[in-house]
N, C-alpha and C positions, 0 to 999 in steps of 0.2 A: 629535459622534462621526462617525468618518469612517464612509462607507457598505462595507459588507461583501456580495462575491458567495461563494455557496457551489455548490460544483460538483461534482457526483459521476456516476460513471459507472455503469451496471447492465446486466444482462441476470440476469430468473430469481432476482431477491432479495427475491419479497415476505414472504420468513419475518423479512426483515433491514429494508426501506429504511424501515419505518414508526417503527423506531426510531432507525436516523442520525436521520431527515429531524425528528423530533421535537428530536432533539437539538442541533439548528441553527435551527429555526423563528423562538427570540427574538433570537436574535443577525446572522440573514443581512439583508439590505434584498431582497438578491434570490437565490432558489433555482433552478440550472440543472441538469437532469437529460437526461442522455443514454442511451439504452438501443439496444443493439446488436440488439432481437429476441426479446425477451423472449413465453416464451409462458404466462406464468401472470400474475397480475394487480402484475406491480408498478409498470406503467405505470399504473393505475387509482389503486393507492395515491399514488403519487409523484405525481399530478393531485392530490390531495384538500390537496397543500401547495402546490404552483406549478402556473402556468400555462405555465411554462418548460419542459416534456418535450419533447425530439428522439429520435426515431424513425429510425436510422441504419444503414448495415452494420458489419464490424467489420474494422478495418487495425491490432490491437494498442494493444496500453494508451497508448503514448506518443501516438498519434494521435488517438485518441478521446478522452484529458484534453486535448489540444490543440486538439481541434474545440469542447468544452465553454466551456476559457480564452475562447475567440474570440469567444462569444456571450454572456459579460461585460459590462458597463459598471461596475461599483463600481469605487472606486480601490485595495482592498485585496481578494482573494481568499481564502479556504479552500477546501483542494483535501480533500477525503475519500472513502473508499471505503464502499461500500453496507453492509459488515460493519463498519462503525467506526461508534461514538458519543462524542460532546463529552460529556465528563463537566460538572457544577455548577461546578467551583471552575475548569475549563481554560477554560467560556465565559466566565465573570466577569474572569479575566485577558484575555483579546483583548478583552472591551468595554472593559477599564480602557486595554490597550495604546492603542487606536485613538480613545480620548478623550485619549490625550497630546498634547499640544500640540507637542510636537518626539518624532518616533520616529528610536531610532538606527538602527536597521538597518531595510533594505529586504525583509526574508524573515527567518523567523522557524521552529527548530524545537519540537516539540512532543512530550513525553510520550509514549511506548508501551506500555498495557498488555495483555497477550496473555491473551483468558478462554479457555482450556483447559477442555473438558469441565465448565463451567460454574464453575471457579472459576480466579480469578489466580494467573495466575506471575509471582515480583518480579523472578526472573535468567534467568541465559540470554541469549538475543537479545532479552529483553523488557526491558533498560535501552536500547534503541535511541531513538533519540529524528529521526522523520522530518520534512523539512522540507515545512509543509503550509499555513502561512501566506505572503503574499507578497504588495510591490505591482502591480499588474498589469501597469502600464505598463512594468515592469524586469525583467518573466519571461515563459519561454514553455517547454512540453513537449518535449525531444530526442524523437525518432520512435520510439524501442523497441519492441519487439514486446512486450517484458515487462521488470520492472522497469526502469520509465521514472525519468527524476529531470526534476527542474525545474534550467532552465538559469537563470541571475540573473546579475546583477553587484554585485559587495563581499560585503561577510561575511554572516553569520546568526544572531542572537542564538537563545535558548534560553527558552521560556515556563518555568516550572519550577514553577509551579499546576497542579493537574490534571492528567489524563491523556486522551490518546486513547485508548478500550478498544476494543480489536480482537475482533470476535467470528468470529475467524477460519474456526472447524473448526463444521461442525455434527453431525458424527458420525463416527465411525472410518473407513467409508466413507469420507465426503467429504475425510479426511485423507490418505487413501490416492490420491484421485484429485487432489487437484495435487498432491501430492507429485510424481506423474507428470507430470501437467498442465507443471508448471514445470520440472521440469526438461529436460523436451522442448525447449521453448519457448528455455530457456536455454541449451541444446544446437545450437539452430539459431542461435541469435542469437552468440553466438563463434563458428559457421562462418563465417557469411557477412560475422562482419569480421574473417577468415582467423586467427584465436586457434590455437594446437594443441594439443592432449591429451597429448602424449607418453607415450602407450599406456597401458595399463588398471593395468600397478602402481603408476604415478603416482594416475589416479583411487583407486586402494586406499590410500592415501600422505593423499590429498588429504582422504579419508572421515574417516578416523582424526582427523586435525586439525582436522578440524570439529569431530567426536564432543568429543575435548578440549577445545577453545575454550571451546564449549557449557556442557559438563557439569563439565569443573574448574575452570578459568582466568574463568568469567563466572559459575563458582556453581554451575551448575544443579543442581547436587544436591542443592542447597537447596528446590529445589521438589520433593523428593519423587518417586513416579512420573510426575508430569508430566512434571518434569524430564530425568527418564530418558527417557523417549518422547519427546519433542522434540529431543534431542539425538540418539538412531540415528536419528530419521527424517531429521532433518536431513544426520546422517552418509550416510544413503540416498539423498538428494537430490542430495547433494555427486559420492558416486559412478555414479548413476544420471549426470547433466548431464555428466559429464567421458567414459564411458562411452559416451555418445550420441553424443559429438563424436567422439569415435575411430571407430563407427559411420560417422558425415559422412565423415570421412575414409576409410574404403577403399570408398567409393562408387565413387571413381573408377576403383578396380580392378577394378568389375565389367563 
């Protein structure tokens, strides 16, 4: 079996990283943890799996999965986040993938399931399927501030075992706060590579089509009120991030 690095990044996730990091334990050769500052104990937990913790500042997500990649040696990587766990039947696929004796593709996506208020949504944005597999030598993090991708070369096949389960939200609260969180974030990151808003009815334009995507055209209202709530927030999201940018833009007129 070819050796596997598993890599995640943290600050402030000891409710969460005990369960990823379980959840990769049998399948990594080697566990890399990065934590941006954390002031409760997840650096403690994330120790009690690897002796690989870095202790860093924070220059956004694409740089800090990037400083993680870097301090790799396996020839194959899993990239995941502190709110995500490798389900049973998604690690048994990557040990069978990486005992293949010939693998087609160089990067690999994987399964997204989204736990909502402690139970799964099957639609929505949760048939997303993110590319979290990859061989090391043929990929590296673009610098994002936020939703970073992994840059590769050739195509990406598709696990279709298992699921990554996202344990995104931990409470109405914390849903509320990236919602903001990100769309901030994503507000600044289309200014400064001069994107435009084209003023607020557009963001109102733009909300709505979310809202739809979501909640007709992907299902979601097949999940019930989950469903529902995840598609205006997301519609919030949409028009909050497009809203910001408009914001960036009459900066200049003050």
């Amino acid at each position: 079996m070819r050796q596997l690095s598993v890599i995640v990044i943290t600050k402030n996730e000891e409710d969460r990283i005990g369960r990823c990091l379980d959840s990769v334990k049998n399948i990594a050769s080697e566990i890399i943890v990065f934590d941006s500052g954390s002031t409760d104990n997840t650096v403690e937990i994330a120790r009690e799996y690897t002796s690989h913790v870095f202790i860093t500042d924070w220059q956004g997500y694409g740089i800090q999965k990037q400083r993680a990649l870097e301090k790799a040696t396996c020839e194959w990587v899993l990239s995941i986040d502190a709110d995500e766990e490798v389900d049973e039947k998604l690690a048994k696929a990557i040990i069978n993938l990486l005992e293949q004796d010939v693998i087609k593709y160089k990067a690999y996506k994987v399964r997204w399931k989204n736990i909502i208020f402690g139970k799964a949504t099957r639609f929505g944005r949760t048939a997303r399927a993110p590319m979290r597999l990859f061989e090391r030598a043929n990929a590296k993090f673009d610098g994002a501030i936020v939703h970073e991708k992994v840059v590769y070369e050739g195509g990406a096949g598709l696990i279709k075992q298992g699921y990554l389960n996202h344990y995104s939200i931990r409470d109405f609260e914390h849903l509320l706060y990236k919602n903001r969180l990100y769309a901030l974030l994503m507000a600044k990151k289309k200014h400064e590579k001069g994107k435009k808003s084209f003023g607020l009815p557009v963001a109102v334009v733009r909300a709505l089509i979310s809202f739809m995507q979501i909640y007709i055209f992907r299902l979601g209202i097949l999940d019930g009120s989950r469903g529902l709530l995840y598609a205006i927030m997301f519609a919030q999201y949409t028009f909050n991030k497009y809203a910001g940018l408009w914001a960036y833009e009459q900066e200049k007129d003050l």
